[in-house]
gemmi code that builds the backbone of each chain (N, CA, C; Angstrom):
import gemmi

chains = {
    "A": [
        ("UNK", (-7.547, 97.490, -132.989), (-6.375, 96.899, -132.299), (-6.739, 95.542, -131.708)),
        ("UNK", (-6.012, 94.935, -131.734), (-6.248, 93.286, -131.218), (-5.860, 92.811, -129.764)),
        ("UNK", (-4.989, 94.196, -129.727), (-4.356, 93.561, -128.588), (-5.081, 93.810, -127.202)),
        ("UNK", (-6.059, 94.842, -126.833), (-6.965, 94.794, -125.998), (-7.606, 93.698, -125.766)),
        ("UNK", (-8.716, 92.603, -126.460), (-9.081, 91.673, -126.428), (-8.159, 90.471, -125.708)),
        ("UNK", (-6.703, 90.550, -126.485), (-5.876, 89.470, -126.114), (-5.805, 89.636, -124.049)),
        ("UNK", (-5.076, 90.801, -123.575), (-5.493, 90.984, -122.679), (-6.312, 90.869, -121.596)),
        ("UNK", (-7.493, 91.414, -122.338), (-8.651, 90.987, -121.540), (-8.846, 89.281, -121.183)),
        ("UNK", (-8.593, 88.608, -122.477), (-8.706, 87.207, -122.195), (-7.900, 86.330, -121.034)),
        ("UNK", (-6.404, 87.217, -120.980), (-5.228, 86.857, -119.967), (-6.125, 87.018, -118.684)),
        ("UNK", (-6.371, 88.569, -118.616), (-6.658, 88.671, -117.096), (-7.735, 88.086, -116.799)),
        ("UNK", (-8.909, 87.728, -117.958), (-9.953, 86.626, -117.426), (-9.988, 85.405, -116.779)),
        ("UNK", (-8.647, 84.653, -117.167), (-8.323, 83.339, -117.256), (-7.500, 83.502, -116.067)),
        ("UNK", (-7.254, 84.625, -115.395), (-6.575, 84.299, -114.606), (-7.238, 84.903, -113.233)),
        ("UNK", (-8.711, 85.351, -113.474), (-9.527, 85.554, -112.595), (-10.900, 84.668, -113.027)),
        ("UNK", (-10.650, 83.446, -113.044), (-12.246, 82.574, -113.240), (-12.382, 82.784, -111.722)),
        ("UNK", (-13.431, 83.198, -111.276), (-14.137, 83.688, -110.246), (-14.681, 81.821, -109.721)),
        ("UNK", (-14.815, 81.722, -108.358), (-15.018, 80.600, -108.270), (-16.449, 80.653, -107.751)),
        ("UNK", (-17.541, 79.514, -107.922), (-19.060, 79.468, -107.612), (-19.061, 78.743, -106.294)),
        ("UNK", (-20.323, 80.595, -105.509), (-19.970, 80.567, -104.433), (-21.586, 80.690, -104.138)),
        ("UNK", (-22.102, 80.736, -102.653), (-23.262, 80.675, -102.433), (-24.258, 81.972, -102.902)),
        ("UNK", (-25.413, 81.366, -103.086), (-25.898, 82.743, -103.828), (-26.356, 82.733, -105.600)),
        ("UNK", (-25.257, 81.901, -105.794), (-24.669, 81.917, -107.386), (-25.494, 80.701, -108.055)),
        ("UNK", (-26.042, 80.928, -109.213), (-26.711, 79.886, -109.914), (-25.506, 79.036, -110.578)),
        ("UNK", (-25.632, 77.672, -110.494), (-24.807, 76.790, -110.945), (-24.702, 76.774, -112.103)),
        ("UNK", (-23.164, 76.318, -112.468), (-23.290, 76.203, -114.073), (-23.971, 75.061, -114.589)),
        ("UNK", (-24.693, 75.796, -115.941), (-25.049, 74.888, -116.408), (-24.269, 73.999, -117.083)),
        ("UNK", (-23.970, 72.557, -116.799), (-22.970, 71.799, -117.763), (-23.801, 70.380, -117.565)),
        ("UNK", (-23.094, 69.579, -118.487), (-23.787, 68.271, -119.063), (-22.621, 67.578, -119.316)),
        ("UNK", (-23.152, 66.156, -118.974), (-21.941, 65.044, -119.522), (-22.650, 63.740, -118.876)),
        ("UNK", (-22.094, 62.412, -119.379), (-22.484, 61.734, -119.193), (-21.661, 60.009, -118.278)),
        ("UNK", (-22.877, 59.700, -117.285), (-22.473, 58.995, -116.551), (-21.677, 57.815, -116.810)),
        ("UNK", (-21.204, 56.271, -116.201), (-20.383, 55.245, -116.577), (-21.445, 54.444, -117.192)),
        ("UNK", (-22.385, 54.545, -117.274), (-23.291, 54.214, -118.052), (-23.726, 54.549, -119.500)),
        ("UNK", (-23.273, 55.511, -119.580), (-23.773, 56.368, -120.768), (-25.129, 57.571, -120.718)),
        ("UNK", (-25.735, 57.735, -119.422), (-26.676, 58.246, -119.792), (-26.607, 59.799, -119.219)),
        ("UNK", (-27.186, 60.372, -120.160), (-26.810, 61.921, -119.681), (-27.468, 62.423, -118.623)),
        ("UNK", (-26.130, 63.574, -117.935), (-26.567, 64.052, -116.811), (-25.897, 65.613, -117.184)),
        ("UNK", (-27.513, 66.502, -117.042), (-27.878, 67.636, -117.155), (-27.917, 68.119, -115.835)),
        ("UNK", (-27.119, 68.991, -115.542), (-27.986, 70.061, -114.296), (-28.895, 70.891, -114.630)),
        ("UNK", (-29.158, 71.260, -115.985), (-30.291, 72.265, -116.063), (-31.597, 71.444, -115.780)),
        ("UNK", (-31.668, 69.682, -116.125), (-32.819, 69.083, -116.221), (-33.000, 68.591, -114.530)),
        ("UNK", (-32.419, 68.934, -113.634), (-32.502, 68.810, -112.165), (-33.017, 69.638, -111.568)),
        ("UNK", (-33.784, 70.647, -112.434), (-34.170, 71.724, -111.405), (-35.783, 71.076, -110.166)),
        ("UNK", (-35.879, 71.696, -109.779), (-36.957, 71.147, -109.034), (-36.605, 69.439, -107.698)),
        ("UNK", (-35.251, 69.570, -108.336), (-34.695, 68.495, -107.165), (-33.105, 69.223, -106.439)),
        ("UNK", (-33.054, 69.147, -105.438), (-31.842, 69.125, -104.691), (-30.999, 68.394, -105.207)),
        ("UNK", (-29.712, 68.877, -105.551), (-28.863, 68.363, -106.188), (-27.344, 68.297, -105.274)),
        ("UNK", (-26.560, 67.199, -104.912), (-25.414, 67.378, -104.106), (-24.761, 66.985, -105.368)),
        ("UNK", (-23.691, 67.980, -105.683), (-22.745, 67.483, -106.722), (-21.440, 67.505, -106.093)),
        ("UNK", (-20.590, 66.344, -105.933), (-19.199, 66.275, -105.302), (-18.372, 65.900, -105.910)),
        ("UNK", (-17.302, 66.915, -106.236), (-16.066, 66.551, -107.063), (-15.265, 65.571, -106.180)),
        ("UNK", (-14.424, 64.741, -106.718), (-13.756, 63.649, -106.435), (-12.513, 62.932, -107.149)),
        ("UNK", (-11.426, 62.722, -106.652), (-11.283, 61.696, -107.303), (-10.006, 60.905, -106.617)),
        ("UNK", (-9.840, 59.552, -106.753), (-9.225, 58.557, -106.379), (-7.565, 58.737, -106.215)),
        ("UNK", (-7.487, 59.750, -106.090), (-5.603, 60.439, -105.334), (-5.930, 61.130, -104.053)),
        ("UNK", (-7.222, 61.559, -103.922), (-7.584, 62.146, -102.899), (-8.121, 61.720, -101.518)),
        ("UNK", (-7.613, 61.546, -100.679), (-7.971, 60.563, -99.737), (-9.501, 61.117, -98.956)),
        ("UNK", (-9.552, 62.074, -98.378), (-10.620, 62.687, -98.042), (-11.582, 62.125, -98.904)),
        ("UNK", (-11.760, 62.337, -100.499), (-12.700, 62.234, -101.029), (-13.461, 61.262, -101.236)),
        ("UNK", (-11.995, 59.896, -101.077), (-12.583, 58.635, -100.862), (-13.499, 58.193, -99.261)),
        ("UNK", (-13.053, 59.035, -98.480), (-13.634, 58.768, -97.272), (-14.786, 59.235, -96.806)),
        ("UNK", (-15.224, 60.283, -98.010), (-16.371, 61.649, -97.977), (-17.553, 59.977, -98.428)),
        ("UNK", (-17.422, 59.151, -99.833), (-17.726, 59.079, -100.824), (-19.018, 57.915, -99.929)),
        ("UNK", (-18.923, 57.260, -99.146), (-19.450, 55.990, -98.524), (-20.891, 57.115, -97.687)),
        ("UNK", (-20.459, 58.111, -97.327), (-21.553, 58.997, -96.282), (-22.394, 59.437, -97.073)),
        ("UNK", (-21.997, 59.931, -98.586), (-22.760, 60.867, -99.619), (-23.486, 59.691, -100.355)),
        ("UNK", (-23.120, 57.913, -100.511), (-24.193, 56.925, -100.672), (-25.031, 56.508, -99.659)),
        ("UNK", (-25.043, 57.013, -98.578), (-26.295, 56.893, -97.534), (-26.977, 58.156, -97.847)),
        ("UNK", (-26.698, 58.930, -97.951), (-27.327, 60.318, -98.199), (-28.070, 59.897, -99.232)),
        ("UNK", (-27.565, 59.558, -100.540), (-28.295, 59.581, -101.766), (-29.615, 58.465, -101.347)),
        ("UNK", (-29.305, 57.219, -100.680), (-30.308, 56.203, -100.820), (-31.157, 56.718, -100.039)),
        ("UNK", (-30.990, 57.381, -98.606), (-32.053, 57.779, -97.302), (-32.418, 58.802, -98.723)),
        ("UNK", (-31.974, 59.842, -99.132), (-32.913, 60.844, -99.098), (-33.565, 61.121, -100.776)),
        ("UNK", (-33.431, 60.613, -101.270), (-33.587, 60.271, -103.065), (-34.970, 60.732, -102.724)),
        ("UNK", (-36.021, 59.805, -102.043), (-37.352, 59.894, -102.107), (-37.906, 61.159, -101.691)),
        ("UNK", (-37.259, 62.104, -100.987), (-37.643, 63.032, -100.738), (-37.019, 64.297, -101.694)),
        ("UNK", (-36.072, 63.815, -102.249), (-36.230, 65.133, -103.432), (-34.523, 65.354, -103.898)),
        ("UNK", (-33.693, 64.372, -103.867), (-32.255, 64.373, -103.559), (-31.781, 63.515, -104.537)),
        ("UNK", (-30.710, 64.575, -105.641), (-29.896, 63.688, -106.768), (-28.277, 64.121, -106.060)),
        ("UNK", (-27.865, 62.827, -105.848), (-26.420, 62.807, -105.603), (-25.955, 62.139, -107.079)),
        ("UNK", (-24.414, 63.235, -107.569), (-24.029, 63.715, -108.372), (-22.516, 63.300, -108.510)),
        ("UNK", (-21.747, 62.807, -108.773), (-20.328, 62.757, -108.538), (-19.663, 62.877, -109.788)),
        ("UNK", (-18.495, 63.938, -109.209), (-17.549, 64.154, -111.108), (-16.360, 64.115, -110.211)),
        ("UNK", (-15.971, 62.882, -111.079), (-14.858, 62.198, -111.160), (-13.839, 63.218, -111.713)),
        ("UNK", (-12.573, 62.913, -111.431), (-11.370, 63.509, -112.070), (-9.861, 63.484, -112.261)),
        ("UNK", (-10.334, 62.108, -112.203), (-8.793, 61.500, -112.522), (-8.707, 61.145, -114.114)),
        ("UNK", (-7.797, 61.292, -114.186), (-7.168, 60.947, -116.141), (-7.385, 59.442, -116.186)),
        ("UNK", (-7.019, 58.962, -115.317), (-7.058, 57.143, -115.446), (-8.467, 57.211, -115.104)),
        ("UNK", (-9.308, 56.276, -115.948), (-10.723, 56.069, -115.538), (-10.647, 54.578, -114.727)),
        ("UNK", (-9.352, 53.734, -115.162), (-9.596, 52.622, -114.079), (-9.651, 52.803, -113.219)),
        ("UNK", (-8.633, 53.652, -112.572), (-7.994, 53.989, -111.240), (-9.727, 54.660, -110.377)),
        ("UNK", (-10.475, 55.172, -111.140), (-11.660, 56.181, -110.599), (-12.742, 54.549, -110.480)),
        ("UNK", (-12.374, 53.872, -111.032), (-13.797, 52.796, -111.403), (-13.582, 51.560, -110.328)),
        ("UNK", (-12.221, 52.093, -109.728), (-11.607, 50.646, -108.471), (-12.150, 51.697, -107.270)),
        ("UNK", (-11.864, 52.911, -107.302), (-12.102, 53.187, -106.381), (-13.860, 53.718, -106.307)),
        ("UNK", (-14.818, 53.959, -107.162), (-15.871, 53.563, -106.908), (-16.661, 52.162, -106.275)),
        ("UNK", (-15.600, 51.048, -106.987), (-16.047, 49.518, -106.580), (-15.569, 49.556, -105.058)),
        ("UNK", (-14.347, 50.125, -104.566), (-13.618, 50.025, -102.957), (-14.781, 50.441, -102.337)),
        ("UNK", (-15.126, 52.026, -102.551), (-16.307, 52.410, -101.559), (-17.932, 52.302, -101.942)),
        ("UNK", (-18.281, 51.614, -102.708), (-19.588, 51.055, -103.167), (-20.459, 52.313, -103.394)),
        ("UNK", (-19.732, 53.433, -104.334), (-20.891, 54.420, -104.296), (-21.857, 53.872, -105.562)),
        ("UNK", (-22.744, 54.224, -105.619), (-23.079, 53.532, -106.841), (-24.162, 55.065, -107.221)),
        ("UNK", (-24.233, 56.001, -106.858), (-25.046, 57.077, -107.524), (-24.263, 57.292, -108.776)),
        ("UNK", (-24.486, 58.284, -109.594), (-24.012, 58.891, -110.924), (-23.202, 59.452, -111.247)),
        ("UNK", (-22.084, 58.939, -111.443), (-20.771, 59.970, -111.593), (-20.306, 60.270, -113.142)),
        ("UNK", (-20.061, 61.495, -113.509), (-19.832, 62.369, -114.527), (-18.167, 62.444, -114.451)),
        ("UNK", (-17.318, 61.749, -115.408), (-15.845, 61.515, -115.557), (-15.523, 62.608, -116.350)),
        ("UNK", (-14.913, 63.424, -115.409), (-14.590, 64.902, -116.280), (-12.832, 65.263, -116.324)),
        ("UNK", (-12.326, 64.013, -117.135), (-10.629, 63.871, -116.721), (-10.086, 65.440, -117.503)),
        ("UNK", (-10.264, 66.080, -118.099), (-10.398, 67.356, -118.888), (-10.253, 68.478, -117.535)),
        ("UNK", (-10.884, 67.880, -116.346), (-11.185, 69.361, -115.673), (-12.252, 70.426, -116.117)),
        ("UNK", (-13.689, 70.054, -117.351), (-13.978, 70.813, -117.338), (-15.109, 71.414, -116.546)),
        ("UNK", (-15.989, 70.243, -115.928), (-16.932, 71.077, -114.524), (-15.938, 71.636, -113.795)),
        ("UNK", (-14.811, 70.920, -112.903), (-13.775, 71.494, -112.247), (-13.461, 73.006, -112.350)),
        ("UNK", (-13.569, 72.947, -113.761), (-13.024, 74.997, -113.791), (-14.392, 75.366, -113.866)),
        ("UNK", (-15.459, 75.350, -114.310), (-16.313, 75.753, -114.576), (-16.893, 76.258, -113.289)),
        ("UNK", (-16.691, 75.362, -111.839), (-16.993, 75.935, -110.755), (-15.820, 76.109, -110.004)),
        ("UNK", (-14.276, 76.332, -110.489), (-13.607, 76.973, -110.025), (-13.375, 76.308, -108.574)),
        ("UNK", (-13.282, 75.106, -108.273), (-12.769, 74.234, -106.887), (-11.937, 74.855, -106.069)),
        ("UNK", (-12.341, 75.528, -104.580), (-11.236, 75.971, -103.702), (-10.489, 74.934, -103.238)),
        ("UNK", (-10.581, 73.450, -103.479), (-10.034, 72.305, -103.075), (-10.384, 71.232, -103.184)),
        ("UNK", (-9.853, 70.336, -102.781), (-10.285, 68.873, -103.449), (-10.599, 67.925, -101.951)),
        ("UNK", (-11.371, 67.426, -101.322), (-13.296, 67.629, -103.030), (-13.759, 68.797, -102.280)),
        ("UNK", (-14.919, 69.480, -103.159), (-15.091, 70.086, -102.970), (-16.956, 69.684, -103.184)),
        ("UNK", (-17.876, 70.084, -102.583), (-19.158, 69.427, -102.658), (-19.843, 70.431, -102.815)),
        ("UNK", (-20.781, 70.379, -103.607), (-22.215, 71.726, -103.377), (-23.319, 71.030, -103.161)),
        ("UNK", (-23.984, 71.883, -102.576), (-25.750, 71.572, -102.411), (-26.455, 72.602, -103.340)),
        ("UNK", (-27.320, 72.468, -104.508), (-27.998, 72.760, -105.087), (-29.510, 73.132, -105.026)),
        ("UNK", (-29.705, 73.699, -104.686), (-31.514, 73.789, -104.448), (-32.252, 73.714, -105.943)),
        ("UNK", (-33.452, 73.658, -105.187), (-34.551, 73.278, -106.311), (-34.718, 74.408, -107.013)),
        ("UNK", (-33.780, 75.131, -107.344), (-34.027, 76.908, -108.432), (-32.905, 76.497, -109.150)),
        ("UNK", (-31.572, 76.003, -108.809), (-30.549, 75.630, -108.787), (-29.793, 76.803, -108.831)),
        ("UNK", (-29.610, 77.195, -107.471), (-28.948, 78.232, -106.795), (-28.266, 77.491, -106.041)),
        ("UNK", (-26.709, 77.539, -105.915), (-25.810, 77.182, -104.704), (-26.110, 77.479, -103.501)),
        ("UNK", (-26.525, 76.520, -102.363), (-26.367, 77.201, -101.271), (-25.951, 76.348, -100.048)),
        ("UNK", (-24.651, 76.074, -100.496), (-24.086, 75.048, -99.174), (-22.559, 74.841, -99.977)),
        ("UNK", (-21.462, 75.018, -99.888), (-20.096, 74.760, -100.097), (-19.540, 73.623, -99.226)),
        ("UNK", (-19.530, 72.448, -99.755), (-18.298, 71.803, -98.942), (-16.853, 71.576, -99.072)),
        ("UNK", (-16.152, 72.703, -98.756), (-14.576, 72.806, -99.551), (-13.999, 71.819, -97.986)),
        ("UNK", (-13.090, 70.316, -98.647), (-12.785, 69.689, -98.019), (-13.505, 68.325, -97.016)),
        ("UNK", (-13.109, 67.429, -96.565), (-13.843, 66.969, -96.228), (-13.456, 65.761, -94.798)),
        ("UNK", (-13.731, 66.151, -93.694), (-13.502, 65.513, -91.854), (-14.224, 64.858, -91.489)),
        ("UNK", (-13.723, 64.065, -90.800), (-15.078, 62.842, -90.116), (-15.526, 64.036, -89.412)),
        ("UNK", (-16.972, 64.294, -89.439), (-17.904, 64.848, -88.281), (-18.311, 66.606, -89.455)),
        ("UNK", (-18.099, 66.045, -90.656), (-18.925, 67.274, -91.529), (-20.142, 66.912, -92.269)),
        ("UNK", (-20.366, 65.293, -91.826), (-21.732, 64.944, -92.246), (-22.623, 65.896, -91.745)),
        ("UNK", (-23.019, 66.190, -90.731), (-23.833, 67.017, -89.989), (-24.556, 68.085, -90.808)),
        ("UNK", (-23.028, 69.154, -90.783), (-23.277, 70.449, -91.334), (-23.897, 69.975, -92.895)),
        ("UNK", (-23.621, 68.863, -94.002), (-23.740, 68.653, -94.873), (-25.348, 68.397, -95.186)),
        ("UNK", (-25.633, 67.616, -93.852), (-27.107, 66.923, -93.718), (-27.801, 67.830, -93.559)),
        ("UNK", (-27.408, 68.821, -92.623), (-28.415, 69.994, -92.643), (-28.315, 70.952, -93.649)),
        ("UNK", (-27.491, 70.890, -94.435), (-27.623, 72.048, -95.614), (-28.913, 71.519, -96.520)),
        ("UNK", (-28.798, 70.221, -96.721), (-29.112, 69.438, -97.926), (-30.983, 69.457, -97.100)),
        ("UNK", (-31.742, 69.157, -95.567), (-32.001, 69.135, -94.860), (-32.938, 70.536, -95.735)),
        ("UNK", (-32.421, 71.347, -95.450), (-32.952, 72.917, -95.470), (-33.403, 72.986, -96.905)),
        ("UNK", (-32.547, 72.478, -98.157), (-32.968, 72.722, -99.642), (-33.983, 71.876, -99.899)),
        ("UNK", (-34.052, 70.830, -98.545), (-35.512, 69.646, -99.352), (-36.760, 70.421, -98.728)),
        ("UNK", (-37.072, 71.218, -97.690), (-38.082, 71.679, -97.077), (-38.246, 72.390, -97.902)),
        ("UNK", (-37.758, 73.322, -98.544), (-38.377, 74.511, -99.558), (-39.046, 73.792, -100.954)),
        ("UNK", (-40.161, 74.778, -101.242), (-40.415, 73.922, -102.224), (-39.904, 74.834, -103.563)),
        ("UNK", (-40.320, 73.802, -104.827), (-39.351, 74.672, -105.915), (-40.781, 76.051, -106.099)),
    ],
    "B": [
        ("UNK", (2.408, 97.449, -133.836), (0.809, 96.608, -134.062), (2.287, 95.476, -134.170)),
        ("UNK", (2.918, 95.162, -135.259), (4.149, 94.359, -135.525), (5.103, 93.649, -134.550)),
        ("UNK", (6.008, 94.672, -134.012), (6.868, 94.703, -133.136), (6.059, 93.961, -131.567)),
        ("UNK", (5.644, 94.550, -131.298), (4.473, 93.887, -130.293), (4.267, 92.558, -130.135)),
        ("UNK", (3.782, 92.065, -131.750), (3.001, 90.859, -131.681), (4.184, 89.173, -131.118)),
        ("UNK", (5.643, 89.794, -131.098), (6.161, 88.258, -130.652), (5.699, 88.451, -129.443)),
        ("UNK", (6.489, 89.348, -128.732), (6.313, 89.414, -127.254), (5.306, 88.977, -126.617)),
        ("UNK", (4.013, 89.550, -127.307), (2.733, 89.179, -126.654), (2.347, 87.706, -126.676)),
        ("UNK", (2.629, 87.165, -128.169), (2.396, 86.179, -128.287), (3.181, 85.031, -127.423)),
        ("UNK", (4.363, 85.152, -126.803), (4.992, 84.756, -125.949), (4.511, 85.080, -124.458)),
        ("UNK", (3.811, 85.891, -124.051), (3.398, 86.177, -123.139), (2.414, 85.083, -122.832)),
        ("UNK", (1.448, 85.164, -123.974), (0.177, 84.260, -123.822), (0.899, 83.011, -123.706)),
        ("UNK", (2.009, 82.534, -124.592), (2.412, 80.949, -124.767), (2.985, 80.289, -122.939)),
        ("UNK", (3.506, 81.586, -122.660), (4.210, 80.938, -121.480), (3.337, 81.537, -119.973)),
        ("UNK", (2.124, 81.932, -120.133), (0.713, 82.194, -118.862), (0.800, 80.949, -118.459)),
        ("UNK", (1.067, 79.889, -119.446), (0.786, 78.612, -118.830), (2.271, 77.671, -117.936)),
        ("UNK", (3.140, 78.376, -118.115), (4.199, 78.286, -117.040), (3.976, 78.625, -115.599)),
        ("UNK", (3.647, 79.613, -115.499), (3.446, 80.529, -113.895), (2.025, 80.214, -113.161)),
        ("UNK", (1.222, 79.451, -114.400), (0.000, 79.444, -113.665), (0.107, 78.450, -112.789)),
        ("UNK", (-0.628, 79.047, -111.262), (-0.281, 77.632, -110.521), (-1.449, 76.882, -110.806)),
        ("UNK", (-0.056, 74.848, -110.101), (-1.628, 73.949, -110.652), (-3.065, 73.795, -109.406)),
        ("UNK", (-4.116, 73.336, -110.132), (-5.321, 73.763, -109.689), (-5.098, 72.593, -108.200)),
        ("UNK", (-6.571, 72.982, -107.468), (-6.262, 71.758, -106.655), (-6.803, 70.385, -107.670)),
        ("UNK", (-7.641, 70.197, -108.255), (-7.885, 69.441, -109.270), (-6.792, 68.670, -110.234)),
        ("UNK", (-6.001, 69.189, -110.160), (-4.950, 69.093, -111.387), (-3.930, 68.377, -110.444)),
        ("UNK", (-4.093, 68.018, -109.193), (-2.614, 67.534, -108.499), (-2.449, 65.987, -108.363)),
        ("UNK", (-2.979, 65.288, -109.737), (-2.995, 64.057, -109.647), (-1.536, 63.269, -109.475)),
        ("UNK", (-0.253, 63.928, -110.137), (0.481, 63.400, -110.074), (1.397, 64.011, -109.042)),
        ("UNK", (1.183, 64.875, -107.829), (1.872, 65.330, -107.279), (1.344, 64.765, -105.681)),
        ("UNK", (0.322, 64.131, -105.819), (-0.564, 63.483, -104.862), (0.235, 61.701, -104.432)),
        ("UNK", (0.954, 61.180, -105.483), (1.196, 59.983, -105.716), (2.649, 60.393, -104.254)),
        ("UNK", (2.645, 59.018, -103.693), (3.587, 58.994, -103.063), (4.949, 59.167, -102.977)),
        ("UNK", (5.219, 58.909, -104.168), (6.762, 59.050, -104.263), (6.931, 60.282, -104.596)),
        ("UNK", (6.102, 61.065, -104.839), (6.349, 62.625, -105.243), (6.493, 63.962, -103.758)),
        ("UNK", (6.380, 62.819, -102.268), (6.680, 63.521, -101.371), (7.749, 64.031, -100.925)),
        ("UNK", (7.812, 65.369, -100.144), (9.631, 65.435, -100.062), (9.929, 64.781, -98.798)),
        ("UNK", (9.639, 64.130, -97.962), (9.298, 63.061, -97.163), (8.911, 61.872, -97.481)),
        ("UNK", (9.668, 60.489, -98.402), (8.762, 59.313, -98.617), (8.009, 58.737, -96.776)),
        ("UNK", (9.474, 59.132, -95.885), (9.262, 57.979, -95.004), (9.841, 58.979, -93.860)),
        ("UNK", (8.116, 58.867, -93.102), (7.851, 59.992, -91.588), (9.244, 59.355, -90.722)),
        ("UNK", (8.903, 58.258, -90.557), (10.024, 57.579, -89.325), (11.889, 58.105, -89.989)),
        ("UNK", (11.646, 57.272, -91.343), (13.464, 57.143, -91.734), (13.902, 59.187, -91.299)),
        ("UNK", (12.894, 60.079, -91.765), (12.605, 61.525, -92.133), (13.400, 61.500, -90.684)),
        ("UNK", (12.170, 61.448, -89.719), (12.727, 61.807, -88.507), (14.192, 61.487, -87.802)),
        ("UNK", (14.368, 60.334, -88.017), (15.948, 59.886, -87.342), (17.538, 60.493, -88.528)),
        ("UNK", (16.385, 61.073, -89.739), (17.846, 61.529, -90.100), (17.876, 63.012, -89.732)),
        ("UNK", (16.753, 63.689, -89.401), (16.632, 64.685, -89.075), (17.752, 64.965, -87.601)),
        ("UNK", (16.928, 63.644, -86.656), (18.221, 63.676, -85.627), (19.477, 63.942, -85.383)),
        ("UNK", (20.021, 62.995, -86.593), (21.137, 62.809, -86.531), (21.946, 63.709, -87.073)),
        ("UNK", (21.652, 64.705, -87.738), (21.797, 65.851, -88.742), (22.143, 67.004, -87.881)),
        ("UNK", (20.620, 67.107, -86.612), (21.453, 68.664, -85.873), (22.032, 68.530, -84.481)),
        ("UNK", (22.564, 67.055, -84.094), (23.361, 66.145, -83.331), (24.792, 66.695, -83.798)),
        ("UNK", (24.653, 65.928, -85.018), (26.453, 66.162, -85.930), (26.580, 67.406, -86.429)),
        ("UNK", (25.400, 68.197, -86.663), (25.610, 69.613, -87.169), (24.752, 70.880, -86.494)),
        ("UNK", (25.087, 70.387, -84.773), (24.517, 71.142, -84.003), (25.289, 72.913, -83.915)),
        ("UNK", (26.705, 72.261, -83.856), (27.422, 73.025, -83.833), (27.427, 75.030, -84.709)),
        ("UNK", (26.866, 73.993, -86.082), (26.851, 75.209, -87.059), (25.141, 75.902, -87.075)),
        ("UNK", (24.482, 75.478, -85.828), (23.502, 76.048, -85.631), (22.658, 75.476, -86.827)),
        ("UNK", (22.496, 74.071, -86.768), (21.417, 73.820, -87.921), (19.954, 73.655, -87.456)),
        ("UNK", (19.463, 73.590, -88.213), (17.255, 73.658, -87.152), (17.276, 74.638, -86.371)),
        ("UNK", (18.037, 75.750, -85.989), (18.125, 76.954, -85.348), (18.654, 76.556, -83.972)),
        ("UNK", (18.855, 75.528, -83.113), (19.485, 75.154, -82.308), (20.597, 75.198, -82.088)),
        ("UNK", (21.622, 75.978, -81.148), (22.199, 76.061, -81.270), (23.181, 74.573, -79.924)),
        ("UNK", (24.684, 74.694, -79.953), (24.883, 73.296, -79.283), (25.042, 71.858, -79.969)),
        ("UNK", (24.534, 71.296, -78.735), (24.190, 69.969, -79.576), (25.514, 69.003, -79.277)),
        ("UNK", (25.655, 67.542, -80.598), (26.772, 66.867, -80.583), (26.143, 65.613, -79.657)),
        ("UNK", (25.438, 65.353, -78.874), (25.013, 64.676, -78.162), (24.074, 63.738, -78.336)),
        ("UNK", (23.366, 64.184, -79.092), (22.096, 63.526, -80.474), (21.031, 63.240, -78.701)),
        ("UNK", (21.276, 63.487, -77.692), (19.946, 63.392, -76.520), (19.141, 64.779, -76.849)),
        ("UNK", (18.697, 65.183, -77.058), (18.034, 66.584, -77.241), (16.660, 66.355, -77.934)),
    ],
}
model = gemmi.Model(1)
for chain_id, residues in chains.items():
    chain = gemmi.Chain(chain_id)
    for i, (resn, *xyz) in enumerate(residues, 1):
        res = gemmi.Residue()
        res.name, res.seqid = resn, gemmi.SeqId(i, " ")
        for name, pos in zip(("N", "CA", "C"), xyz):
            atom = gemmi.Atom()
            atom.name, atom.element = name, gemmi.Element(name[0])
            atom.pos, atom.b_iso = gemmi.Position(*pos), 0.0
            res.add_atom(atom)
        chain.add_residue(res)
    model.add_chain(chain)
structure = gemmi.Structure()
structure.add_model(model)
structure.setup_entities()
């Protein structure tokens, strides 16, 4: 019978479970405005902040200026800041990278497909990655005065070693 | 196995009707003119003037009114 399968696929799709702490990140790949590929499987052994984003979202633009001090202070100590874009217009994403001067690595995923893949409770939505690449820091949303909690998540994944 | 297969297959075609959109996906519902509010201020003074002149029929749950001071 076929129609079990069909089913199963409905109620899957309509329970993508979203990646939560605890949970090993998906593995996905794509590549930056540069062209050069960006692997999360090849990040292991570095802290990884990956922050969805994109240029309709006001928060995210305001997140985006704190997470390029983050990346430059803390790179040397063990820190890849990550950004996936997600707007359909890539101009519209490439003005608003030039507005807030991020200049780390952003992965243009106008498809939505990291987006589903970690199942976003909201927009943006940020993870901290440890050096196993296990999730362990959620930033769903984003307020002046969540640098903190962010710094210390990220803070805690650089002290451990891989 | 037959009889079955429109229905279902309609089932699957239209999952993508009801599904709500993601927060990801709200690019075009994000854009300004897509608010049901363009304009907080104009919003508010017609709001005023609305359960002022249509205090009477108990509109905004207030009951009264006509006076537009309230």
């Amino acid at each position: 019978m076929i129609r079990t399968p069909l089913w199963a696929a409905l109620l899957f799709a309509a329970s993508a479970s979203a990646a939560t702490v605890g949970q090993p990140a998906p593995a996905l790949a794509g590549t930056d405005a540069g062209g050069a590929a960006v692997k999360l499987a090849d990040l292991r052994g570095r802290v990884v902040y990956l922050d969805f984003w994109a240029s309709w979202c006001a928060p995210c633009l305001q997140a985006l200026p704190h997470y390029q001090s983050l990346a430059r202070e803390l790179e040397p100590r063990g820190l890849t800041v990550i950004g996936v874009n997600l707007d359909r217009d890539r101009a519209l994403a490439d003005r608003a990278l030039k507005r807030t001067g991020a200049s780390f690595p952003v992965v243009f995923d106008p498809a939505g497909r990291w987006a589903q893949a970690f199942a976003l409770p909201a927009m943006p939505t940020s993870y901290v990655i440890d050096r196993s690449g296990t999730i362990r820091h959620v930033q769903s949303g984003f307020r002046a005065g969540d640098e903190a909690a962010i710094r210390a998540a990220i803070e805690a994944a650089l002290k451990e070693t891989p | 196995m037959k009889p079955l297969a429109a229905p279902l297959l309609a089932a699957l075609l239209l999952a993508g009707c009801a599904a709500p959109v993601k927060p990801w996906q709200r690019e075009l519902l994000a854009r300004p003119e897509m608010a049901l509010e363009g304009d907080a201020l104009a919003a508010a003074q017609r709001k005023q003037t609305e359960f002022s002149k249509e205090g009477s029929s108990g509109d905004t749950a207030l009951a009264g009114g006509g006076c537009g001071c309230n």
